[in-house]
N, C-alpha and C positions, 0 to 999 in steps of 0.2 A: 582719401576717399571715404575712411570710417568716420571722421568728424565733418564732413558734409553733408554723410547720408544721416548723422547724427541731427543736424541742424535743417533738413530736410521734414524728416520725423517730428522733429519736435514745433517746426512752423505754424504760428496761428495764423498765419496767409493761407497755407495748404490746410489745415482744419476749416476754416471758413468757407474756401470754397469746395473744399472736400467734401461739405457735408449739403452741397446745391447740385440739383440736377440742372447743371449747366457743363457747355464743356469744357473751362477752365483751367482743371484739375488735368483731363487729358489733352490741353495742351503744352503743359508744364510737361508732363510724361516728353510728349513726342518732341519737343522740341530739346530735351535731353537725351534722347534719344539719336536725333538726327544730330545735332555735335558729334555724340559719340561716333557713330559710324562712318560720319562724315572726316574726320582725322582717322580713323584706322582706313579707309579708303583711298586719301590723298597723301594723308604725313604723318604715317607710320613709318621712322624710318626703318623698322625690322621688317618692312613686306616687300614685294617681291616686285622690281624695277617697273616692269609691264602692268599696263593697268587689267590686263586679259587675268594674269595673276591673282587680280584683287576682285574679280566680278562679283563675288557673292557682298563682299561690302559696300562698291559701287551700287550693284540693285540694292539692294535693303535700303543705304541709302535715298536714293529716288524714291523709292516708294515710302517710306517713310515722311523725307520732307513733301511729298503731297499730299501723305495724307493728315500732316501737319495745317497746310494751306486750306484742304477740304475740311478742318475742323474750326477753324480761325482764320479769315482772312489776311489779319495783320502778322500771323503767320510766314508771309510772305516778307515779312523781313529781315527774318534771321535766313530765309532761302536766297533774297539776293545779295544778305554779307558774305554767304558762302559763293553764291558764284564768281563776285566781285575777289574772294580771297583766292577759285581757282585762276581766275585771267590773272591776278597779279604774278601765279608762281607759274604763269605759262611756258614763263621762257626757260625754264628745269627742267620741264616733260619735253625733254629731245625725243624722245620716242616715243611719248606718246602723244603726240600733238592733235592728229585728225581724228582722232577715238576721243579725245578732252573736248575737242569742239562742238561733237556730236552729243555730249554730254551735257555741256553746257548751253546749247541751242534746245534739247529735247525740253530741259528742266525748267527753262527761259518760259518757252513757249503756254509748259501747262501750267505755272504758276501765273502770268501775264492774263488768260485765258479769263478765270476767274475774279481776277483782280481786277481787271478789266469792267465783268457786267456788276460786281459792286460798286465801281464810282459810277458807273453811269446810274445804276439804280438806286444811288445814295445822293442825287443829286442837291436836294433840299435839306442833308443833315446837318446843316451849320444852324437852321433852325427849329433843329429838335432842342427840346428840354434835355440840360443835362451836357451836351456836345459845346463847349464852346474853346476859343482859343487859351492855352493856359502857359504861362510863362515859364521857362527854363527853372528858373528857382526853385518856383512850385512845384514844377511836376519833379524834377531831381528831389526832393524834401520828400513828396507826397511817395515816390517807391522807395525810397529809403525806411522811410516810416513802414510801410506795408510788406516789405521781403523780409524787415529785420522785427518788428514786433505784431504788424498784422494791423488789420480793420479795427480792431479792439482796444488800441490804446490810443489816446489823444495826444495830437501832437503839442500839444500847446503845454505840457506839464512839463518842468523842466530835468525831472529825474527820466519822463522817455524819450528829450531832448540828448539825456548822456551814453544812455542806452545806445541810443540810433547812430552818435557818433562816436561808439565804442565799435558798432558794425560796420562803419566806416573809416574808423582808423584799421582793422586788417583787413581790410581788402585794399587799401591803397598798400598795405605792407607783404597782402597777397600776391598784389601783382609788380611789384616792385621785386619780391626775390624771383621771379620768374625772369625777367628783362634784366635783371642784374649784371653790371658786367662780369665777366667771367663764366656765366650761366651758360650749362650747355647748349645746345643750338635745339633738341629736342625741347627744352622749358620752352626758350625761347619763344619758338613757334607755338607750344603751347599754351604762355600766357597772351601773344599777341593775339590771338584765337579765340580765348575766351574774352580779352579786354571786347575785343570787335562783338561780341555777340551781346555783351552787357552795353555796351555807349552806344555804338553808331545803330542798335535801331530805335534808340531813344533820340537822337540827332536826328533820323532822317522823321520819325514820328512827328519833331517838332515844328520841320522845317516843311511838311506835309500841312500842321495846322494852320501855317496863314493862307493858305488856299482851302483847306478842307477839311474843318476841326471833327478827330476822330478820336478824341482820348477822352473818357468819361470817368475813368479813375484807374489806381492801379492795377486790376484785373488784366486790361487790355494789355500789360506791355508783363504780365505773368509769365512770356514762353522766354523771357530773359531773367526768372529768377534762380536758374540750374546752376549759373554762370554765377551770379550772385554768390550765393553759396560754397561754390566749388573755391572761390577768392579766399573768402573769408576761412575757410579750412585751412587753406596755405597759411594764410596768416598766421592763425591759430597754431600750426604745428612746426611752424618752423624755427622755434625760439629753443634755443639751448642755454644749459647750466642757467644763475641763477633767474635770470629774465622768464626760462620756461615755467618758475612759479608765479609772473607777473601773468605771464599770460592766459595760467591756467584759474587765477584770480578775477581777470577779466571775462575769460568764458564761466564764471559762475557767475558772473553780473548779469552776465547775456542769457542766461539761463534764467534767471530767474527775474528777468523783465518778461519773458516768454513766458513764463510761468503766471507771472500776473495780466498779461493779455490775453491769457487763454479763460484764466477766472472771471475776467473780464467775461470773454465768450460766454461762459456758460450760467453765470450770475449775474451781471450787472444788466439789467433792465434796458439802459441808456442803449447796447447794444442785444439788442432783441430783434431776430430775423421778423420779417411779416407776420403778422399775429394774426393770419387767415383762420387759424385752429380756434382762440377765443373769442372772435369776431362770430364766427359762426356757432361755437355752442351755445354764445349769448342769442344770438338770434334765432334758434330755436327752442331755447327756453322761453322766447317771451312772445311770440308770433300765436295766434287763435282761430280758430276758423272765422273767418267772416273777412280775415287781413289778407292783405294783397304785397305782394313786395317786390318795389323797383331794386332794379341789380345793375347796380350805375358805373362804370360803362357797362356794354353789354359782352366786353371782349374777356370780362371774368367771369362768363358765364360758367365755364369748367372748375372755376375756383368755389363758384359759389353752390354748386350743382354737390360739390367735395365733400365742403366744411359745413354748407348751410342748411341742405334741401332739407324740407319738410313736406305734407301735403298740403300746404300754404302755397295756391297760384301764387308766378311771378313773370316777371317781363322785364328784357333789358331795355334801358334808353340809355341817352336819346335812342331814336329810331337811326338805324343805321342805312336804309333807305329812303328816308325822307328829309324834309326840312326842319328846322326847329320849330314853327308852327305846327308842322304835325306832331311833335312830341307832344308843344304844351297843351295840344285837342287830345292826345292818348291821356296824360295826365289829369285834366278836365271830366273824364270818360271815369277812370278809376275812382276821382272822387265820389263820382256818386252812383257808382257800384258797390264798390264796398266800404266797408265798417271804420277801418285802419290802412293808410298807405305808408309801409315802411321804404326806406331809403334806406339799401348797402352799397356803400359808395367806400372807392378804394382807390388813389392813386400809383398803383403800383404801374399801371401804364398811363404816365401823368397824360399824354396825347389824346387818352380815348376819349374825353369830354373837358376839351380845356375854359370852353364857356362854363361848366358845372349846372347845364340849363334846368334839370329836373330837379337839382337840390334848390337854386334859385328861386324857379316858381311856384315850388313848395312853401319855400319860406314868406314868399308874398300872398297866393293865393290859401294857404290854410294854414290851422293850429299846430303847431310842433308841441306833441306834449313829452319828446321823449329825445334826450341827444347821448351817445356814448363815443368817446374815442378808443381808439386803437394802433398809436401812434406809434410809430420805431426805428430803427437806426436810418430803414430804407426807403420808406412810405410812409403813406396817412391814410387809415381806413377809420369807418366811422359809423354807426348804426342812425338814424333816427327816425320819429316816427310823428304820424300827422294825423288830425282830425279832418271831417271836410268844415268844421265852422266850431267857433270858438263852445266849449262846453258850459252855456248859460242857461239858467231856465228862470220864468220871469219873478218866478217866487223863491 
């Protein structure tokens, strides 16, 4: 448990998204969470036969894994490996058969509920940017890469090549002393428990994408990294006499790949969060009265309202009630209003203006005297700035 919550702590996975107001971070919680409670409820074997015995674990329980699903949809799949692991041990609750049914119908229901008005309301997600089908390989490489050293290392180097499959060799050794023969019947159930909560909702996730590509990267499948973890500990502390120094050789290796992903995090450039912050003091250092500024899409209008506002009018395009002809007549309009038309344009919601129509007809109909990037691990933001006609005079 110590060298878990040890390799927990030290995660450039959880630093990364630790440090996003997304809910990521509290899916990783609840869904370690809902394991936990969910074995002290069903397969503790020190608890008390009757499941009336067990109530306060059973609710917590429940309410926890919902409110796992109400924070992540995909959530919902460590909630049906649980259900699917009480029907398998149905036939052991002799007594409590109609109070398990009840249980597992209530939890069915509210998790399905939601799950439910996400596909129907994610109908077209196969053709978002970003969503598309990814191959077993991949996606198996791609969370190995991110539970074991993070968003921050490149997989392609071959020192976090040995890294990744130094975190991969104890966890197959994690869950190997669990199921070992002769292992008591508590491990047992313990590692099969965990294995199921790490593979099969990556299996059913995959088997999901040739119908309904829903994986964008490792984030998504985050609420299976507790389990990750928890392997790797075993691994980690199960080695006696001399092998136990092999092994504590190896977690300084892993440690100090961790160590170099996280420098990574906070120095290497290459991985640099949104650069909304430099985006915007530049564009108020350099905006004057008379300049106008397009805020392109208009759906970063709270970003740019943050980072950028000045008493420099602006206006987002495209027009989000109109046609693109009405933008390039607003754009038309600005020109020869004012002085300077600046363009902050950000694909951090690549969908908001995939024609890119205002940078476009900027570029054709006036002078660009001014272009800045602000490019980084996640996006592309970009300042520029336009005359309404080339700056010539005849002398």
């Amino acid at each position: 448990g110590l060298a878990a919550a040890a390799l927990a702590a030290l995660s450039p996975m959880y630093l990364w998204y630790g440090q996003e107001v997304r809910n990521y971070a509290l899916v990783a919680l609840l869904s370690l969470l809902s394991c936990y409670l969910f074995f002290r409820a069903f397969f503790d074997p020190e608890a008390p036969p009757a499941l009336k015995g067990r109530w306060f674990w059973v609710v917590a329980w429940i309410l926890v894994s919902l409110g796992l699903v109400a924070t992540h949809y995909l959530g919902a799949l460590l909630v049906v490996l649980q259900l699917v692991a009480l029907g398998l041990d149905f036939g052991r609750q002799s007594g409590n058969r109609r109070l398990l049914l009840l249980i597992i119908a209530l939890v069915l229901v509210a998790t399905l509920v939601p799950l439910t008005y996400v596909l129907l309301t994610r109908s077209g997600v196969a053709e978002r940017p970003g969503f598309e089908f990814v191959s077993l390989p991949v996606l198996l490489r791609d969370l190995l890469n991110s539970f074991g050293l993070g968003p921050s290392a490149d997989v392609g180097l071959w020192y976090v090549l040995l890294i990744d499959l130094l975190f991969l060799l104890f966890l197959i050794w994690g869950l190997v002393w669990f199921v070992r023969p002769g292992s008591p019947a508590r491990n047992r159930t313990a590692g099969l428990l965990l294995a199921g909560c790490l593979f099969l909702p990556i299996l059913i996730l995959f088997l999901v994408s040739f119908f309904l590509p829903v994986y964008m990267n490792s984030r998504h499948l985050i609420l299976i990294s507790p389990a990750f973890y928890l392997l790797i500990a075993v691994g980690l502390t199960r080695w006696r006499g001399r092998m136990a120094w092999v092994a504590a050789f190896c977690a300084l290796l892993m440690v100090g790949g961790v160590a170099y992903s996280s420098y990574n995090y906070f120095y290497n450039p290459d991985y640099d969060k949104d650069q909304h912050r430099e985006w915007g003091e530049y564009l108020r250092a350099q905006v004057r009265p008379g300049d106008v500024v397009v805020v392109n899409p208009p759906h970063i209008a709270e970003l740019y309202d943050y980072y950028a506002s000045s008493d420099v009018p602006w206006i987002g395009l495209p027009l989000l009630g109109g046609s693109r002809q009405d933008t390039r007549d607003k754009l038309q309009e600005l020109l020869e209003q004012y002085d300077r038309v600046w363009l902050a344009l950000s694909r951090t919601p690549p969908w908001g203006d995939r024609g890119r129509v205002p940078q476009n007809w900027l570029n054709e109909n006036a002078f660009r005297v001014g272009h800045r990037k602000f490019e980084s691990y996640a996006s592309s933001v970009f300042v520029a700035s336009y005359l309404p006609g080339q700056p010539l005079v005849d002398e």
